[in-house]
N, C-alpha and C positions, 0 to 999 in steps of 0.2 A: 447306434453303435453299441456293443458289448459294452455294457458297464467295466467288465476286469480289464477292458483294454486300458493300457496305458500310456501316457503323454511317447514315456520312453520306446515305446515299441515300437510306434509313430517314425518316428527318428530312426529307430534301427532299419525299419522298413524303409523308407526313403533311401537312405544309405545305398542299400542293396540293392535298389531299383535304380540311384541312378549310375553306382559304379560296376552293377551287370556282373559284380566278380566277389564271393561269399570273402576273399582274401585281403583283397582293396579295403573293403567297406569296412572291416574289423579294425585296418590299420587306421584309418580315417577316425572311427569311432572310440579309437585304443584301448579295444577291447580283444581276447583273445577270438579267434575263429568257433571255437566248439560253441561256447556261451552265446554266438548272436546266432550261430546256425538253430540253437534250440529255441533261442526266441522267436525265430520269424519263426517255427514251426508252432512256438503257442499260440501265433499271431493267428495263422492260417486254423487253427482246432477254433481259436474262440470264436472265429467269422465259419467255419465251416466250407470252407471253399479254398481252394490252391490261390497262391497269389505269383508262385515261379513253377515255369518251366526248367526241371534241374537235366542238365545232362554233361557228358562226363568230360565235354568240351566247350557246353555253355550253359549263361542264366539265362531265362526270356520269363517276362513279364507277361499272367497271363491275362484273358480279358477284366476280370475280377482284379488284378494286379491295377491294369492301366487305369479303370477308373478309380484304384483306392488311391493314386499315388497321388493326382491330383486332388484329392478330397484332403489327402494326408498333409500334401503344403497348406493348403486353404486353410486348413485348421488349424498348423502349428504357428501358421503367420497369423491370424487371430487373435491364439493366447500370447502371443509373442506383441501383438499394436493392446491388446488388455492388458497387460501387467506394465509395459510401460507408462498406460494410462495410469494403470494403481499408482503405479510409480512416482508418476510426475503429480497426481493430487499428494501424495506424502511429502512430494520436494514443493507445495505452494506455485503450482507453476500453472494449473487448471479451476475454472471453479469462477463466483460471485462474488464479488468484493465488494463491500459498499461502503463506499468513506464521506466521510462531513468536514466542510470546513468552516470558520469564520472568515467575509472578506479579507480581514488585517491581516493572515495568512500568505495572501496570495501575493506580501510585496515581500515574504522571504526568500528560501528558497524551493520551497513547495511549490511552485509551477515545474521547477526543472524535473522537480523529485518523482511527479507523476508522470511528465515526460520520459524519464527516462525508465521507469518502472512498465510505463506501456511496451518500451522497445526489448526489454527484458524478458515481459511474460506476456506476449501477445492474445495466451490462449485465454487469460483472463479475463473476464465482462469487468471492467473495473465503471463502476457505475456512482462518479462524482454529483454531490450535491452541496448549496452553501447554505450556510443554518447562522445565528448568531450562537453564542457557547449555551444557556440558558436550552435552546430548541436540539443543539446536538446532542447536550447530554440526555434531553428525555428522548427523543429519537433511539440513542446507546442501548438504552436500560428497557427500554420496550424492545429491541431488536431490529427496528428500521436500520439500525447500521451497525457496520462489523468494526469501523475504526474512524474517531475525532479528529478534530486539530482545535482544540478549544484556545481561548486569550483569557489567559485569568481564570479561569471555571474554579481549582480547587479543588479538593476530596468533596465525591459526590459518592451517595449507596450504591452499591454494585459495584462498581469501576474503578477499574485503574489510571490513575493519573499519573503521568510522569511528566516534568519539566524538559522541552528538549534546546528551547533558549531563553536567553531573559532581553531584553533591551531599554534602554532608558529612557523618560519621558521628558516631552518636551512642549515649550509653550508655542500654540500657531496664534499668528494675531494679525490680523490689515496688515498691509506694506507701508500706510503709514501712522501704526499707531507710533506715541513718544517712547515703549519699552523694544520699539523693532529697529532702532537703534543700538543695542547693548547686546551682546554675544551672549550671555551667559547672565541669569537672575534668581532668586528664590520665587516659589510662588506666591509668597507674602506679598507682593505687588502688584497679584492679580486680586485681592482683597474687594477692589469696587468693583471689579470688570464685568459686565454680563455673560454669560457660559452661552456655548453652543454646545449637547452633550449626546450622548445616545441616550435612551431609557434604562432604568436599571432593570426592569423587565426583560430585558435581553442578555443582562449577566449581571447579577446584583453585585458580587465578589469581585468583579472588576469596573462596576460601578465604582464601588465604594475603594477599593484600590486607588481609581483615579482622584478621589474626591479625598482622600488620606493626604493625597501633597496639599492640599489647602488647607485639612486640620491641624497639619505641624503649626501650623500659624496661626492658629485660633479661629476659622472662619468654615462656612461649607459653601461653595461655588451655588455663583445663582443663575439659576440653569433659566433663561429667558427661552430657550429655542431647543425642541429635542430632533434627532435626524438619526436614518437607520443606518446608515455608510458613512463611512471615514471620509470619501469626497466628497457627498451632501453636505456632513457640517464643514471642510475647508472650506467649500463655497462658498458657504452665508458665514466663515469667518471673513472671508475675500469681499463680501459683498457688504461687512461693516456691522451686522449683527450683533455679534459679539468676541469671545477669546474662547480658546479651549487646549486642553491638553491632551495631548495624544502620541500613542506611542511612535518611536522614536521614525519607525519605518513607513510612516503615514508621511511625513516630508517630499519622501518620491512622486507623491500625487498634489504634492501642493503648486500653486499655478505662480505666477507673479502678484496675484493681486496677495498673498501670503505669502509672510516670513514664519521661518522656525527659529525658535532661540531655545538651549539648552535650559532647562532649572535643575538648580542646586540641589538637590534630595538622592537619600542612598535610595528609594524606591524606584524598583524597576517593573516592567509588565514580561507576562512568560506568556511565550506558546507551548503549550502542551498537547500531550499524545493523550488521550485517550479509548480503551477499549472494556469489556465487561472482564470483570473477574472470571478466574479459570476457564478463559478463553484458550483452548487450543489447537485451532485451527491452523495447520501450515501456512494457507494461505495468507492470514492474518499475521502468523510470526515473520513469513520472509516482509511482509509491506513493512511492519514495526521497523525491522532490522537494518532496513535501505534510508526507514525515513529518519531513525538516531543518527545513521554514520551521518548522511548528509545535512540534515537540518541543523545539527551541533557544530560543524564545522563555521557557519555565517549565516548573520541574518539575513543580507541582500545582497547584489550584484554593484549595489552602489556604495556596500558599506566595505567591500571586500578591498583590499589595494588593487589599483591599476597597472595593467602590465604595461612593462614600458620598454 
């Protein structure tokens, strides 16, 4: 097609083809009569060929007409499904997502949060993987993923860290050690007790978070047994091991052979958002945007009140 041809002529042509009346089409297009009569007539110079039958009682569409007209939808319904495309990559609604999480995550409310972000934006490959913080944030910073949920991670190079909750920690111990009796303890009394712990290889910064409520008291936890999931070490606390502290929403997974008891310290453990610096991708800003309102609102489904 003629390069000078225009999106608009398109349109004016259609018009006229399908209302067969130079007077309709104008009204339709709200444009004066004289100005679209001279366009279809650029229309027809720049193609070289008639595209109406004029006569002083009708239009008719000539063979050159019938098959522009069809070409003519085709095309403007095209730029019409492409620019909504544009569209919707601008509004974060198309496109590769790639998010990380830590398990201790998944007893917030980040299950809901992706659930309900699939049903939002279908069009998006939203492509989940679980890392411990240590692995999601080098993942981040090389580019393997466009957005975090780290536990404790911290200001790391590159990235953005935001706090989206905090929650309190708590002692898990056998069901019957002698402190799974008392609601409520410092952890100055876990002073003998053997640790079940993760590695700090996995997140030093929340390593050492966790190992800060034994320093108030002079001691650093003695880690007899390490495990890479929150239900691995409940178990071999359950199973008589040792003690451990963990955050407050690790409880949900804890079984009968474990009790949780509250300890006394203003130290709390945070889930955070992370993504890379001068990240601005739509796609990325709507996930951010969905995952603040909801993740700030509560930790878990168990910590929320019950309706009654």
């Amino acid at each position: 097609m003629n390069s000078n041809i225009e999106i608009r002529h398109l349109r004016y042509f259609i018009a006229v083809a399908e209302e067969l009346h130079f007077g309709r089409a104008a009204q339709r297009l709200h444009l004066a009569q004289p100005p679209l009569s001279q366009q279809i007539r650029k229309l027809e110079d720049l193609l070289g060929h008639a595209l109406f039958l004029r006569t002083s009682r009708a239009v008719k569409l000539t063979s050159a007409g019938e098959v522009l007209l069809d070409r003519a939808r085709n095309t403007l319904k095209k730029v019409s499904e492409d620019l909504e495309d544009v569209r919707s990559v601008g509004r974060g609604e198309v496109g590769s997502l790639k998010v990380g999480f830590i398990g201790s995550a998944m007893l917030t409310a980040l299950p809901g949060i992706l659930g309900s972000y699939r049903r939002q934006y279908p069009k998006v490959d939203l492509q989940l993987r679980e890392f411990h913080s240590a692995g999601a944030i080098r993942a981040l910073q090389d580019g393997s993923l466009d957005v975090g949920f780290l536990r404790d991670g911290g200001p790391a190079e590159g990235l953005e860290v935001e706090t989206l909750l905090s929650e309190p920690f708590l002692a898990a111990l056998p069901a019957r050690h002698p402190l799974a009796k008392r609601k409520t303890f410092s952890a100055a009394l876990l002073r003998d007790e053997p640790f079940v712990l993760f590695s700090p290889t996995f997140g030093r910064r929340a390593y050492e978070k966790t190992a800060s409520l034994c320093e108030e008291h002079g001691f650093r936890p003695r880690i007899v047994q390490e495990a890479p999931q929150w239900l691995t070490i409940l178990r071999l606390v359950g199973a008589g091991l040792g003690v451990t502290i963990a955050p407050a929403c690790a409880e949900q997974i804890a079984m009968g052979d474990v009790v949780c008891r509250k300890l006394r310290s203003a130290v709390r453990s945070d889930v955070e958002l992370a993504y890379r610096v001068g990240q601005d991708r739509a796609l990325v800003r709507t996930f951010c945007e969905l995952a603040r309102e909801n993740l700030r609102r509560g930790l878990s489904v168990r910590q929320r009140p019950l309706i009654r």
